[in-house]
One Martini backbone bead per residue (centre of mass of N, CA, C, O) as a GRO file, in nm:
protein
  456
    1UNK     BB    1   0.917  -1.989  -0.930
    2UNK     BB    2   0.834  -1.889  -0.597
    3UNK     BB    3   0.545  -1.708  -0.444
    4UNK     BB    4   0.545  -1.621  -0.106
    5UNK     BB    5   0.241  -1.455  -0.125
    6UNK     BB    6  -0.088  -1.350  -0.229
    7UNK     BB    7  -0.068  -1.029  -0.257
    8UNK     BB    8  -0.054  -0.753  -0.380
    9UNK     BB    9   0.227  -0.806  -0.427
   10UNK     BB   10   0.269  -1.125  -0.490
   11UNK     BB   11   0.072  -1.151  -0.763
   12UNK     BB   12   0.217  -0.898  -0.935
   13UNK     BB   13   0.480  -1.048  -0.896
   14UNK     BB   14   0.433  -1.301  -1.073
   15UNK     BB   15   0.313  -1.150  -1.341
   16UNK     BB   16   0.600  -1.046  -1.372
   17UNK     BB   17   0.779  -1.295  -1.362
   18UNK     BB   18   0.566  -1.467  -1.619
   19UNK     BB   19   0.652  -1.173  -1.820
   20UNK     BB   20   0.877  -1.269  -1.887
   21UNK     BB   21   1.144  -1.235  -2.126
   22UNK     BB   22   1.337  -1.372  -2.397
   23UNK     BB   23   1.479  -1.280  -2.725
   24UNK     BB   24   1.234  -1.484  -2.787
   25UNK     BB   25   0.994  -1.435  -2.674
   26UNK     BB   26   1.018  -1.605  -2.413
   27UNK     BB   27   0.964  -1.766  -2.107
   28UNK     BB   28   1.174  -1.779  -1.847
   29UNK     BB   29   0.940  -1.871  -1.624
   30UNK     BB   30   0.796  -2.043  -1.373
   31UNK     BB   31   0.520  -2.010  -1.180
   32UNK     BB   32   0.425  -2.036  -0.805
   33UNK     BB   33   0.199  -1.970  -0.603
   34UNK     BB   34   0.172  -1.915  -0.279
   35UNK     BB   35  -0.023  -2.005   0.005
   36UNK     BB   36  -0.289  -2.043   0.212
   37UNK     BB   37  -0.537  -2.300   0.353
   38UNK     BB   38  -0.759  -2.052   0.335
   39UNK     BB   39  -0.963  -1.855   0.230
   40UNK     BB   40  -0.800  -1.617   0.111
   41UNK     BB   41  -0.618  -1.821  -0.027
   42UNK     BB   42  -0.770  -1.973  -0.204
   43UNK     BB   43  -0.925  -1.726  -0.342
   44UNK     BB   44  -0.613  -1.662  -0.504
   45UNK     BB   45  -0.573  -1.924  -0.634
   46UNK     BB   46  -0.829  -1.965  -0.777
   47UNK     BB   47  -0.798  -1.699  -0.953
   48UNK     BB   48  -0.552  -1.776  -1.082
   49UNK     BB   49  -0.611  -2.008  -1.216
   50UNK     BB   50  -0.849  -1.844  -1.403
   51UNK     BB   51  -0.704  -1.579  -1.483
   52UNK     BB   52  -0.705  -1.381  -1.210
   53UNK     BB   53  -0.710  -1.149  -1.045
   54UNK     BB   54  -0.762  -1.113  -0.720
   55UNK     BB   55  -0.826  -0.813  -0.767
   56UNK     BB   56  -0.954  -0.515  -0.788
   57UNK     BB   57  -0.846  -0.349  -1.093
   58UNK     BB   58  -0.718  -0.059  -1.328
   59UNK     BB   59  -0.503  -0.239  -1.474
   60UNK     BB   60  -0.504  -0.368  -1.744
   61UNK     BB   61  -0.192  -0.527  -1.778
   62UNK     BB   62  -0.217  -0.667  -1.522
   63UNK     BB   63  -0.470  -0.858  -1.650
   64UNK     BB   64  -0.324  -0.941  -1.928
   65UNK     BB   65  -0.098  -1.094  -1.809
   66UNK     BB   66  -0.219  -1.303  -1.668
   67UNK     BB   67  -0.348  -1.427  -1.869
   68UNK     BB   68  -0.147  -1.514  -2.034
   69UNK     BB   69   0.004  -1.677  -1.886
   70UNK     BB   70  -0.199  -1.869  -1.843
   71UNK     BB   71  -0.204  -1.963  -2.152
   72UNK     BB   72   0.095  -2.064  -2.167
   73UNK     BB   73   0.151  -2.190  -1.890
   74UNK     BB   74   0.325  -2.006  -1.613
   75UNK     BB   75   0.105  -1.970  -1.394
   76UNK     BB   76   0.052  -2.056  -1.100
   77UNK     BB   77  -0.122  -2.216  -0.807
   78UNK     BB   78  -0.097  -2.268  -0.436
   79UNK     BB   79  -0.036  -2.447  -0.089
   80UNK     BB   80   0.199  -2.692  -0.148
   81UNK     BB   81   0.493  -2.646  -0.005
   82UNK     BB   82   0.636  -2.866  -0.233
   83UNK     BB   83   0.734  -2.659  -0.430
   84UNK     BB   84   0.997  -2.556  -0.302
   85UNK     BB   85   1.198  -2.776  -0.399
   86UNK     BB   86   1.148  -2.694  -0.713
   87UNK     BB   87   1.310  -2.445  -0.679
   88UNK     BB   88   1.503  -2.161  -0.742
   89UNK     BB   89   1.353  -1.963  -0.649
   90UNK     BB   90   1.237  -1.726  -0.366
   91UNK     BB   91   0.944  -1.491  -0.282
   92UNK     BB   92   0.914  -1.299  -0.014
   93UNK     BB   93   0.545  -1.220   0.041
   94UNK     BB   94   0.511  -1.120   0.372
   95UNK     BB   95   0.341  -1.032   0.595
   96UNK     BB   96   0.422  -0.747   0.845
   97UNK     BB   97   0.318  -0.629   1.123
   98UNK     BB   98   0.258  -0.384   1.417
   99UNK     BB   99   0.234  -0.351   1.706
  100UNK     BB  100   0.118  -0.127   2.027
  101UNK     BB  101   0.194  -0.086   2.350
  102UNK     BB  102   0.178   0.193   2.481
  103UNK     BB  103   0.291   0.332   2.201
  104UNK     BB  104   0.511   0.049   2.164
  105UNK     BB  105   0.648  -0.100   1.911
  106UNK     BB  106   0.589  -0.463   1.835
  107UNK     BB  107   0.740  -0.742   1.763
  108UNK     BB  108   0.618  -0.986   1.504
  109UNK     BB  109   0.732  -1.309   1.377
  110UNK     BB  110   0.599  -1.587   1.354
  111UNK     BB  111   0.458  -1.598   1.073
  112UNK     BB  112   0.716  -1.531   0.941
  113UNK     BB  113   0.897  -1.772   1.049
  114UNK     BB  114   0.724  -1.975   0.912
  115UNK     BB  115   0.752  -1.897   0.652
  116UNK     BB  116   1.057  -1.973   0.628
  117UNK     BB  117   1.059  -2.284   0.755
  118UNK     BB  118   0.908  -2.377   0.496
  119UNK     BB  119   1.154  -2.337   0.327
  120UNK     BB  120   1.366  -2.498   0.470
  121UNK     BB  121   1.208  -2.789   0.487
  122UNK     BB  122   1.252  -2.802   0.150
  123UNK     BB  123   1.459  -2.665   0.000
  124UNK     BB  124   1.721  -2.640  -0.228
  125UNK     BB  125   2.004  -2.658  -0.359
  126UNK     BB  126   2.090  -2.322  -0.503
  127UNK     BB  127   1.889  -2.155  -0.391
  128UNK     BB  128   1.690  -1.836  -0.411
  129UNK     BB  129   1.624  -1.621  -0.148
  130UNK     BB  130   1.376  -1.327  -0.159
  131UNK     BB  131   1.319  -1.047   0.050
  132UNK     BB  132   1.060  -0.835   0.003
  133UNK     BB  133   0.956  -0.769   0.270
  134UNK     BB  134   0.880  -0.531   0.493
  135UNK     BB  135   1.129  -0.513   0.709
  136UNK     BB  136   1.308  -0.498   1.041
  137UNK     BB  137   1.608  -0.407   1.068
  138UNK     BB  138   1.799  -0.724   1.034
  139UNK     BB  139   1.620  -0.967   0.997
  140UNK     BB  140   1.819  -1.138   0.779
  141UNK     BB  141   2.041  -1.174   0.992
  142UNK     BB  142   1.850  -1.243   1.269
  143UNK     BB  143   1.651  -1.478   1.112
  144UNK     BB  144   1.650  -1.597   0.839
  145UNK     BB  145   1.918  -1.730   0.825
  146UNK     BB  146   1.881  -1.896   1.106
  147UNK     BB  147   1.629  -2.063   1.019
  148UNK     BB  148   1.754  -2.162   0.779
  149UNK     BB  149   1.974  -2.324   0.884
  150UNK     BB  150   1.841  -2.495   1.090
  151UNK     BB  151   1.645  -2.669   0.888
  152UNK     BB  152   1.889  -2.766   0.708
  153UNK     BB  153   2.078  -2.909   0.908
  154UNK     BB  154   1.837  -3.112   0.935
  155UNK     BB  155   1.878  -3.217   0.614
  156UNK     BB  156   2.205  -3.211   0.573
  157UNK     BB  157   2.228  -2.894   0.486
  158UNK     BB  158   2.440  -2.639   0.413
  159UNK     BB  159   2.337  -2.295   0.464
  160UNK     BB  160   2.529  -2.189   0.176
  161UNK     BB  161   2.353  -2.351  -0.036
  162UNK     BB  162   2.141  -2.088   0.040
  163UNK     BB  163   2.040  -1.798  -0.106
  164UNK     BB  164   2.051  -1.437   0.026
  165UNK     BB  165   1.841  -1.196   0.007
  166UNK     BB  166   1.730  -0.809  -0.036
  167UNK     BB  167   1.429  -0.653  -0.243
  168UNK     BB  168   1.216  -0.414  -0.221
  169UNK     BB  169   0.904  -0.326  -0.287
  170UNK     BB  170   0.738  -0.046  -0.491
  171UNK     BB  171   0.407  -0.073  -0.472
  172UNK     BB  172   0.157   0.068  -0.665
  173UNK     BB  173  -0.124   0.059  -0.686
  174UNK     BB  174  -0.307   0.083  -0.991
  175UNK     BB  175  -0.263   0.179  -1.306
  176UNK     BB  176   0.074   0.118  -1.254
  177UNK     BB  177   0.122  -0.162  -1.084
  178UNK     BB  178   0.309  -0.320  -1.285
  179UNK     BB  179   0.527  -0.113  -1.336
  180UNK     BB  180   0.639  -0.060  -1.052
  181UNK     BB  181   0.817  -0.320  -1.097
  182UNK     BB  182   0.952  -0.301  -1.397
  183UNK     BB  183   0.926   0.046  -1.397
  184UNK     BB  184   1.139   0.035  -1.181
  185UNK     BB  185   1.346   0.101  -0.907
  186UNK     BB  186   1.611  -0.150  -0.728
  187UNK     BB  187   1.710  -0.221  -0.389
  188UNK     BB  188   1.964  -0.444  -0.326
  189UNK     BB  189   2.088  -0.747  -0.149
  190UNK     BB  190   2.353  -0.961  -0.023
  191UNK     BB  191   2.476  -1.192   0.209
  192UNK     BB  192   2.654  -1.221  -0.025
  193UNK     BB  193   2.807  -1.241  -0.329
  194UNK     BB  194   2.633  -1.420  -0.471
  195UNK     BB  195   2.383  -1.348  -0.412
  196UNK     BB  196   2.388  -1.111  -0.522
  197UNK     BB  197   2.416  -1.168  -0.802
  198UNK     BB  198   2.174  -1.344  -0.842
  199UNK     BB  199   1.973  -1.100  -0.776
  200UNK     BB  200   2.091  -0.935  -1.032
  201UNK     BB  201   2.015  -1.105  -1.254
  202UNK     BB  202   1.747  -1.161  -1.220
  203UNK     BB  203   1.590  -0.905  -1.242
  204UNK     BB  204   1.719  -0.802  -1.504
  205UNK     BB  205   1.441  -1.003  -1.633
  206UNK     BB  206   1.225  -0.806  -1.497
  207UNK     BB  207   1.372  -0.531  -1.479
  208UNK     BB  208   1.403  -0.194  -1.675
  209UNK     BB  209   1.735  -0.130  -1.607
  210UNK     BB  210   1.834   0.081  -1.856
  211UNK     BB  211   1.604   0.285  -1.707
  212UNK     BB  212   1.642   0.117  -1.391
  213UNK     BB  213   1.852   0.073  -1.199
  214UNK     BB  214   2.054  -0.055  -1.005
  215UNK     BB  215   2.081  -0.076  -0.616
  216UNK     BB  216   2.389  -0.181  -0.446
  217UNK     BB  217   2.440  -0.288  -0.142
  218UNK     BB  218   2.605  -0.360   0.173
  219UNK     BB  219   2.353  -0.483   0.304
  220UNK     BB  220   2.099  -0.612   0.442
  221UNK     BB  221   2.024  -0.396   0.629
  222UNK     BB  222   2.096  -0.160   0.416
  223UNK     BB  223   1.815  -0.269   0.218
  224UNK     BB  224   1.584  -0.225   0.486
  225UNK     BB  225   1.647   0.071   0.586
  226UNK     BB  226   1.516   0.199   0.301
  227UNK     BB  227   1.237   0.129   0.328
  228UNK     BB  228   1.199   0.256   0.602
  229UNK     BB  229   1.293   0.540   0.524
  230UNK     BB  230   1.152   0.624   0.292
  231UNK     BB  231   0.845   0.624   0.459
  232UNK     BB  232   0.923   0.773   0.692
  233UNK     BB  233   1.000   1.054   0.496
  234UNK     BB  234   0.680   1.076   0.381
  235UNK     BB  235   0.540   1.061   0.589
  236UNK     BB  236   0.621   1.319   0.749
  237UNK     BB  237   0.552   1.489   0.523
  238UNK     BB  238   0.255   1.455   0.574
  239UNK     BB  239   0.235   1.562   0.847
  240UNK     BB  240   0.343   1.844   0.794
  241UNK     BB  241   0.102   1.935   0.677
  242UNK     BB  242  -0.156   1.937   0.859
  243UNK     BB  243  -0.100   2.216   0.989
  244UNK     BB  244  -0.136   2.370   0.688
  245UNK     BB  245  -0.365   2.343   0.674
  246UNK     BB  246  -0.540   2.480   0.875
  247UNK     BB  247  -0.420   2.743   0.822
  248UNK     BB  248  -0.536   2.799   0.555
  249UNK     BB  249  -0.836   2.778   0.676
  250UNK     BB  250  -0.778   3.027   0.897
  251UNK     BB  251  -0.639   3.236   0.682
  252UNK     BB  252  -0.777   3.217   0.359
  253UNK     BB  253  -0.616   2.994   0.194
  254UNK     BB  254  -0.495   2.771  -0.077
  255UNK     BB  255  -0.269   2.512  -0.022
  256UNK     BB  256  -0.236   2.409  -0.333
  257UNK     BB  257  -0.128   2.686  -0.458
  258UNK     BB  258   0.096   2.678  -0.271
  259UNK     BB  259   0.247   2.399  -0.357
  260UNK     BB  260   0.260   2.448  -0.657
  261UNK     BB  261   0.469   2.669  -0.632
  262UNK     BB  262   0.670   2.562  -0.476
  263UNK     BB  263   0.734   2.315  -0.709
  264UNK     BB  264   0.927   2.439  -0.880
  265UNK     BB  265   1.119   2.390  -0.682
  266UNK     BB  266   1.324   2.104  -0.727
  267UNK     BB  267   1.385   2.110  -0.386
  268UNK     BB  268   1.040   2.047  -0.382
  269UNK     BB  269   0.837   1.872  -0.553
  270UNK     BB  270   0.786   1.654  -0.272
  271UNK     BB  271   0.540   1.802  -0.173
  272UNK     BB  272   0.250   1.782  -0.003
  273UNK     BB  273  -0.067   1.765   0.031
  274UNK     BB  274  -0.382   1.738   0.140
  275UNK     BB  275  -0.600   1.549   0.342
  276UNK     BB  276  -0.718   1.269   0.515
  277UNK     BB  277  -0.497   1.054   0.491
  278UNK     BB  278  -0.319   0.725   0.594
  279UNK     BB  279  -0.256   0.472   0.420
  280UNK     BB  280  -0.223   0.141   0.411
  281UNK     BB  281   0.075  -0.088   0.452
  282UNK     BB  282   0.293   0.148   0.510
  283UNK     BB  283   0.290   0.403   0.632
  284UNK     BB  284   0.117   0.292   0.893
  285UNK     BB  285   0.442   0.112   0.999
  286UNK     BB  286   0.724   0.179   0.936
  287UNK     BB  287   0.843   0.374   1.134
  288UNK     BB  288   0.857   0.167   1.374
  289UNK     BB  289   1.068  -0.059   1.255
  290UNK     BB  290   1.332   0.094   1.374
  291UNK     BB  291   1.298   0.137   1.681
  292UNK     BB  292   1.238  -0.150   1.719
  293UNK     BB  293   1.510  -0.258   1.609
  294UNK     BB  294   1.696  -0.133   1.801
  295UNK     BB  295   1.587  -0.303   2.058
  296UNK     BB  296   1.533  -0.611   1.987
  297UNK     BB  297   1.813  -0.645   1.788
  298UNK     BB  298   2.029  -0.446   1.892
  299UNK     BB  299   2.016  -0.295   2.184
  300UNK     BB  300   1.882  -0.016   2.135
  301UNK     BB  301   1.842   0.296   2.255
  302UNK     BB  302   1.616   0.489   2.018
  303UNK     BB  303   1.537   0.820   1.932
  304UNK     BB  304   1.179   0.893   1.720
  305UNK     BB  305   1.056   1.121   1.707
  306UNK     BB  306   0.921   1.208   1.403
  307UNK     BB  307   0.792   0.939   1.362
  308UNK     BB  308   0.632   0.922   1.566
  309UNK     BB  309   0.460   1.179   1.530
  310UNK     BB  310   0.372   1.095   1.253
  311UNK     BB  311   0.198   0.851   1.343
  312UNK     BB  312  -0.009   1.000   1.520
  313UNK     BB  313  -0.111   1.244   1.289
  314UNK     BB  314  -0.198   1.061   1.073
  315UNK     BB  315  -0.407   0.888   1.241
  316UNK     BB  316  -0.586   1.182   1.309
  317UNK     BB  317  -0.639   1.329   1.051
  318UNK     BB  318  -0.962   1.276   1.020
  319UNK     BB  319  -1.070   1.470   1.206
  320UNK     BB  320  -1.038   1.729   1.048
  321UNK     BB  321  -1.287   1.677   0.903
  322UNK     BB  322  -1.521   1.660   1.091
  323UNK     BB  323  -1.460   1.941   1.223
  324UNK     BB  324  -1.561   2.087   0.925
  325UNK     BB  325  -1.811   1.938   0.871
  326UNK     BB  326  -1.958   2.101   1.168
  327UNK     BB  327  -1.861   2.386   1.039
  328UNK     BB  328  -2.096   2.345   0.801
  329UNK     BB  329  -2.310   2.216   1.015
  330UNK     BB  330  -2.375   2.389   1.244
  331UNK     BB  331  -2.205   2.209   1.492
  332UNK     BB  332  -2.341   1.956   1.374
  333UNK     BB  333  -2.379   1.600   1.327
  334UNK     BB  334  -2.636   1.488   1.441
  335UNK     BB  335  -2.848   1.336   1.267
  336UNK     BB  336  -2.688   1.302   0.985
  337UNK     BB  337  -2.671   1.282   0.653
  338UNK     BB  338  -2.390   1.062   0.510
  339UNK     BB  339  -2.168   1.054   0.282
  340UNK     BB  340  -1.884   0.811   0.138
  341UNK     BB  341  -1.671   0.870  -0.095
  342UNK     BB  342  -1.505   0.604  -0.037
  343UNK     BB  343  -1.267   0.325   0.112
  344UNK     BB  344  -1.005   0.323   0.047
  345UNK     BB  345  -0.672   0.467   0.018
  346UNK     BB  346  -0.694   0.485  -0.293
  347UNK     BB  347  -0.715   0.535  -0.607
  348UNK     BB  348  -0.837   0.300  -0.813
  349UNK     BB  349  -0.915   0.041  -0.581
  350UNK     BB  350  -0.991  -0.176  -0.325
  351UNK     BB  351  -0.816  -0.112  -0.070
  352UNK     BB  352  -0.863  -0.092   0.320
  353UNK     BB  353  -0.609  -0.078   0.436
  354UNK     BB  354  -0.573   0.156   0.691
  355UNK     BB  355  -0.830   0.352   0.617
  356UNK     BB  356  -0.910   0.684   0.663
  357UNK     BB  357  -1.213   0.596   0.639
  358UNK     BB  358  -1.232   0.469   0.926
  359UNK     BB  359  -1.161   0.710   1.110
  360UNK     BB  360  -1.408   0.869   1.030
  361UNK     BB  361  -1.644   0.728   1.042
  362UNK     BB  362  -1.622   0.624   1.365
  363UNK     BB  363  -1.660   0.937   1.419
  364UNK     BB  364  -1.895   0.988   1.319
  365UNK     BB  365  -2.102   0.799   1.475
  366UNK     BB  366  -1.963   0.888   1.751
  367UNK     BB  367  -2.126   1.176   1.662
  368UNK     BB  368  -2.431   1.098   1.546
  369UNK     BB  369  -2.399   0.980   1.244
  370UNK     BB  370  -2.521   0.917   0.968
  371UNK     BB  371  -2.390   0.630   0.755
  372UNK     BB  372  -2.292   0.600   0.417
  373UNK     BB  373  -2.122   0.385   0.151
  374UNK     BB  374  -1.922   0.431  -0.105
  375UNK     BB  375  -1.744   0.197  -0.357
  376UNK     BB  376  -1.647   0.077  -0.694
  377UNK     BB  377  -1.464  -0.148  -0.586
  378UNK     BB  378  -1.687  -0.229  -0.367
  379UNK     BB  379  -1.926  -0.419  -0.162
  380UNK     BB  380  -1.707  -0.493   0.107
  381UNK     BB  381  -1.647  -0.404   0.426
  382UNK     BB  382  -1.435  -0.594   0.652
  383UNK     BB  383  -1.320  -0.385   0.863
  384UNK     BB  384  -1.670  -0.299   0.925
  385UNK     BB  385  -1.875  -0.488   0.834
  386UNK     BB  386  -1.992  -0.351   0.537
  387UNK     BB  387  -2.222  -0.252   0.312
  388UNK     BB  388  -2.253  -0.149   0.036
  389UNK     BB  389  -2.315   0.071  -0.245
  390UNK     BB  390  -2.339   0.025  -0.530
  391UNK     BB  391  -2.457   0.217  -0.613
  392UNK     BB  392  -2.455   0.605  -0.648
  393UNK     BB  393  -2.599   0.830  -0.449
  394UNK     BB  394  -2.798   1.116  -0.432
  395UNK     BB  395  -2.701   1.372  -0.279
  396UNK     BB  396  -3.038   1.459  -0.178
  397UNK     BB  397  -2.984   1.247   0.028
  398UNK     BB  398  -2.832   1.436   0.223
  399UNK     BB  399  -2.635   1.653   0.390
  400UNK     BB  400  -2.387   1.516   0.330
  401UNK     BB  401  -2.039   1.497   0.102
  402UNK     BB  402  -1.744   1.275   0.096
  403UNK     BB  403  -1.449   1.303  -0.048
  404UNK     BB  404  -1.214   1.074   0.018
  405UNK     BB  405  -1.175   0.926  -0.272
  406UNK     BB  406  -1.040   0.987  -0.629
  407UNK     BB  407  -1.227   0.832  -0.813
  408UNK     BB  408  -1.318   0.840  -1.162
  409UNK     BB  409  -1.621   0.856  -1.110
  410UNK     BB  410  -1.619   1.122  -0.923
  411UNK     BB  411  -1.483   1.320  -1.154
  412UNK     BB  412  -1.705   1.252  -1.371
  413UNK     BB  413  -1.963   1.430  -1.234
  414UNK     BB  414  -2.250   1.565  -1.218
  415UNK     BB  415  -2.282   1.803  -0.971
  416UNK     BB  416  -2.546   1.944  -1.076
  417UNK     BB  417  -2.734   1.655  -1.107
  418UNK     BB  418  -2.662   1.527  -0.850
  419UNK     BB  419  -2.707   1.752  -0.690
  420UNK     BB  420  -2.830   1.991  -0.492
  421UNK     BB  421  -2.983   2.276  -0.337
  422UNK     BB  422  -2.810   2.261  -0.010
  423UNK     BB  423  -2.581   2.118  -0.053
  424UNK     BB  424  -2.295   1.929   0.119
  425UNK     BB  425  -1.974   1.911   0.020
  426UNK     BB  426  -1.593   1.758   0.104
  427UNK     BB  427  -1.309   1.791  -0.043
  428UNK     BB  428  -1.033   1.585   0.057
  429UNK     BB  429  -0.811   1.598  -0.226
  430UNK     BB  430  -0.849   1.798  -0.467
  431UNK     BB  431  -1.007   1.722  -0.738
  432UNK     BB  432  -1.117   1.968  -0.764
  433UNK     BB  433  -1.139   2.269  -0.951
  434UNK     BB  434  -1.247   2.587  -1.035
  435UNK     BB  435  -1.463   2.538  -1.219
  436UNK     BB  436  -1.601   2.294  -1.036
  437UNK     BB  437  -1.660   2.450  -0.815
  438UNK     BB  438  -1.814   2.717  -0.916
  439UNK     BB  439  -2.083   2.596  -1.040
  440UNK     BB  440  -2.226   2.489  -0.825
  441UNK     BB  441  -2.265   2.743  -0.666
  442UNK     BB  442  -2.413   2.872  -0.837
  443UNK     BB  443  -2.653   2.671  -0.739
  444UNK     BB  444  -2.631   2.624  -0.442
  445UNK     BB  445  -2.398   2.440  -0.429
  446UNK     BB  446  -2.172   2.338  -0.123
  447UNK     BB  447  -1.858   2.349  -0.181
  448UNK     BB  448  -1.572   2.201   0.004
  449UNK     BB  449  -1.174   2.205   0.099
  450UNK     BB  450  -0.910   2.043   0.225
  451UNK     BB  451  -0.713   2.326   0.206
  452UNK     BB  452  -0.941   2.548   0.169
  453UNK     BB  453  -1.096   2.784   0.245
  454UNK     BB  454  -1.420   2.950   0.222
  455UNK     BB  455  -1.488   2.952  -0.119
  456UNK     BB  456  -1.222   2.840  -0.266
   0.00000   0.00000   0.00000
């Protein structure tokens, strides 16, 4: 198996299918990760080689198993597309973003389309190639399929001797990093039928059916469809919070406590909570995918007021914390000391890609405030080319300090022993309990939480 893509889902795809086991408990797979030979890609090959994960990560299984993969000798990776060739499966797990120009979102395709032809100028004959990548619904039936078939063409290989399904991941960095792709469901297509019967073979050797059974649709594009409707569907309902924060903060009342008695109703369970914003590689662009898709690859001019709004709101939602930071400081925060505590897009990971606390920090520097910037995960912040703070600095150095992300180390804090008296905290999270707000208060520190009015 060639894992073509080794970023944050395709590492831990490899792990979990170097990681599968046969009935006497033998590795079923050899598994060879592929990259590019830039720095980065180079960067997470030899991490790979060395049995480390590419990434700082709090999953310890995760972990456990690239290593024991590594000793037993079934997951190496490389740069040299030519182990293509040696594959029976092939899983492309190559990133593709979506600009947007003119608030309009632009498909770019040639990185991915590249990344295809690489595999067809190698494949052989019998070779099952599985797009784990979400992309914009279309892709594998109007790009995928005809680049390979056009490469293989190319070396006298008919095309339908290689099969193509398309079967998204669900890939959760976190805790449960590996759990994700293993005991998770997963919604898969094949171009044919046979295709779909291999990839429905392969999964079931990866992931615990008999708990997580597969849901097979009837074409690569309503495969493509579930995951971009699935991510745009989670964002609109988070934007949909963002003005119930605002009011909640307006009007006197706790929105935490009333989304928890909400939750009891089973058809409402899934209501999101306050927050700083959306970050990560899905949520901040899937949304554009079916519109760009309606228009670029079918032709149809369709109007997505949700999405497109959802993606605005959810863009600015940072901004709400900045106004909230200077309505506690006295309506300015020019020249004030702020501390950033995390800088990742979720708990307890290390990765930065979309991150609201981007759009926090650059707001709150062009509003004339110093900022400093700790995350336990990192040491460096690549998107901001900014050196962070090795260790967590003492509160009482700060005018105020925000907490971006509910990391576990910010849990763990003696906020009262941490901070001093009249210092000004800002849980963008709700990480804190009634408990944990109440006593620091006591003590003369003001703590409060995005999403519920002052004092709560």
């Amino acid at each position: 198996v060639c894992i073509q893509g080794l970023g944050y889902v395709g590492a831990a795809m490899a792990t979990a299918v170097a990681s599968a086991r046969d009935s006497k408990g033998q590795p079923i797979y050899d598994v060879i990760g592929v990259d590019l030979p830039n720095e980065v890609g180079i960067s997470r090959i030899e991490a790979i080689l060395k049995g480390q994960f590419p990434f700082l990560a709090s999953d310890k299984s995760l972990i456990s198993k690239l290593s024991e993969a590594h000793l037993v000798g079934n997951l190496s990776a490389t740069f040299d597309q030519i182990v293509f060739s040696d594959a029976e499966i092939i899983i492309v797990d190559v990133q593709m973003d979506i600009p947007f120009i003119d608030d309009e979102p632009q498909l770019q395709f040639e990185s991915f389309t590249n990344a295809i032809k690489s595999i067809g100028q190698h494949v052989n004959e019998g070779a099952l190639v599985i797009v784990e990548t979400t992309v914009p619904p279309g892709t594998c039936e109007k790009l995928v399929v005809p680049t390979l078939s056009f490469e293989l063409l190319k070396r006298g290989i008919k095309p339908d001797r290689v099969l193509v399904a398309h079967s998204f991941e669900r890939v959760m960095p976190g805790e449960n990093y590996l759990a994700s792709i293993t005991d998770y469901w997963r919604v898969f297509s094949g171009y044919t039928q046979e295709a779909g019967d291999a990839c429905e073979h392969f999964l079931e050797t990866v992931i615990d059916v008999q708990n997580y059974p597969l849901t097979r649709l009837s074409s690569l594009t309503a495969s493509e469809t579930a995951k971009v409707l699935e991510n745009s569907y989670r964002a609109v309902n988070i934007a949909f919070i963002d003005e119930w924060t605002k009011y909640a903060e307006a009007v006197g009342i706790d929105l935490y406590e009333v989304v928890e008695a909400i939750k009891k109703r089973p058809t409402h369970s899934n209501i999101r909570s306050p927050g700083l914003g959306v970050g990560g590689y899905c949520l901040t662009k899937d949304p554009a995918f079916a519109p760009a898709a309606a228009k670029e690859l079918f032709g149809k001019e369709l109007n997505f007021p949700f999405s497109k709004k959802a993606l605005n709101v959810n863009q600015n939602m940072p901004l709400h914390t900045v106004d909230r930071l200077e309505s506690l400081l006295d309506n300015s925060i020019k020249g004030k000391r702020i501390l950033i505590c995390g800088v990742s897009y979720r708990q307890d990971l290390g990765d930065t890609r979309y991150s609201p606390s981007e759009t926090l920090i650059r707001k709150l520097i062009d509003d004339g405030a110093i900022v400093e910037a700790h995350d336990p995960y990192l040491k460096y912040w690549n998107e901001m080319k900014l050196e962070l703070k090795e260790s967590l600095p003492p509160a009482k150095d700060f005018d105020a300090v925000i907490f971006a992300v509910s990391h576990s180390q910010y849990l763990e804090l003696d906020l009262i022993n941490w901070a001093s008296k009249g210092t000004c905290l800002l849980d963008t999270t709700g990480m804190f309990d009634k408990n944990q707000r109440e006593k620091p208060r006591a003590c003369g520190i003001r703590l409060e939480s995005i999403g519920r009015a002052d004092g709560l």
